[in-house]
matplotlib code that plots the C-alpha trace (Angstrom):
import matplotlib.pyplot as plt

x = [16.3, 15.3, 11.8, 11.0, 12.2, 10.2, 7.3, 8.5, 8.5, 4.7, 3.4, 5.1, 2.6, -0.7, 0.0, -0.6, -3.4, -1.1, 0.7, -2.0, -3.0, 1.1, 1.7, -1.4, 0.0, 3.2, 2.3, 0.1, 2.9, 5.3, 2.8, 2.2, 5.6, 5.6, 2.9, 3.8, 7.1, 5.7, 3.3, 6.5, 9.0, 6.4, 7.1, 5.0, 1.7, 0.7, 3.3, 1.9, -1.7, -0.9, 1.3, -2.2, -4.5, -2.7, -2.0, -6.0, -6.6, -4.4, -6.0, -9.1, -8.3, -7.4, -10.8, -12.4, -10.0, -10.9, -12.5, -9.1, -7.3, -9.2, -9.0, -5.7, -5.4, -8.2, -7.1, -8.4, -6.9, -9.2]
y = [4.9, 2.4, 2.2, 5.7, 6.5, 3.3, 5.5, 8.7, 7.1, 5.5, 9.0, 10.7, 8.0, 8.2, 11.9, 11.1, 9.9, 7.4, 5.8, 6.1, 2.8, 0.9, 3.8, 2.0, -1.6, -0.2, 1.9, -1.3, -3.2, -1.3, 0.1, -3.8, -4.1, -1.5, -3.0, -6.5, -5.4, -2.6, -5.6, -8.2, -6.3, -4.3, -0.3, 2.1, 1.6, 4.3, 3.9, 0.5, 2.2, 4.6, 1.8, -0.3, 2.4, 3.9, -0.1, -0.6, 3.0, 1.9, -1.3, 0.3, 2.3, -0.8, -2.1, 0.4, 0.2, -3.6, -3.5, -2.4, -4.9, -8.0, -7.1, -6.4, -10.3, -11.5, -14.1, -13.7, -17.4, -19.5]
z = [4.6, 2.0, 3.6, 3.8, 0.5, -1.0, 0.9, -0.6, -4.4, -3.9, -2.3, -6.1, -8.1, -6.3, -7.1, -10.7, -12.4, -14.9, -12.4, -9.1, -8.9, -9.3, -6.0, -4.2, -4.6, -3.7, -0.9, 0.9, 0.4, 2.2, 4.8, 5.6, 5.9, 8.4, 10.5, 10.5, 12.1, 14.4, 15.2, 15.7, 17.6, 20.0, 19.3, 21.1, 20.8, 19.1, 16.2, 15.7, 15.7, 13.1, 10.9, 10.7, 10.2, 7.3, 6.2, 6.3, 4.4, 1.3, 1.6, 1.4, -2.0, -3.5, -2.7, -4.3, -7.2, -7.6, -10.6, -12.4, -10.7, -11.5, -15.8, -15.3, -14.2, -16.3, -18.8, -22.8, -24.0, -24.4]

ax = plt.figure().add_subplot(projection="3d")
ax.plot(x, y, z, "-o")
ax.set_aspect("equal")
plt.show()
């Protein structure tokens, strides 16, 4: 239950342009979560499949989001 509503609660913030890119971070983190343990303890094969496809697509988002990301952790102190 505390997974899927963890996935529930980062599918409400992609929906949303303010708060779309915290739900990606969120979302890839949980979806890892997901596929390291479909990964670990052997489930069907085609759960695992779908755990690490959906884990890559978030991961792919991010990507593409990078440029936010990196001046978000940029540093002005000098």
């Amino acid at each position: 239950m505390f997974i899927a509503s963890g996935e529930l609660l980062a599918g409400l913030t992609v929906l949303f342009r303010r708060t779309y890119k915290f739900g990606l971070l969120v979302y890839f983190s949980i979806a890892l979560n997901v596929t390291v343990l479909d990964w670990s303890f052997g489930l069907p094969l085609q759960a695992t499949l779908l755990a690490t496809s959906l884990a890559l697509a978030s991961l792919y988002l991010i990507v593409q989001e990078r440029t936010t990301y990196a001046r978000l952790f940029e540093s002005d102190a000098t």
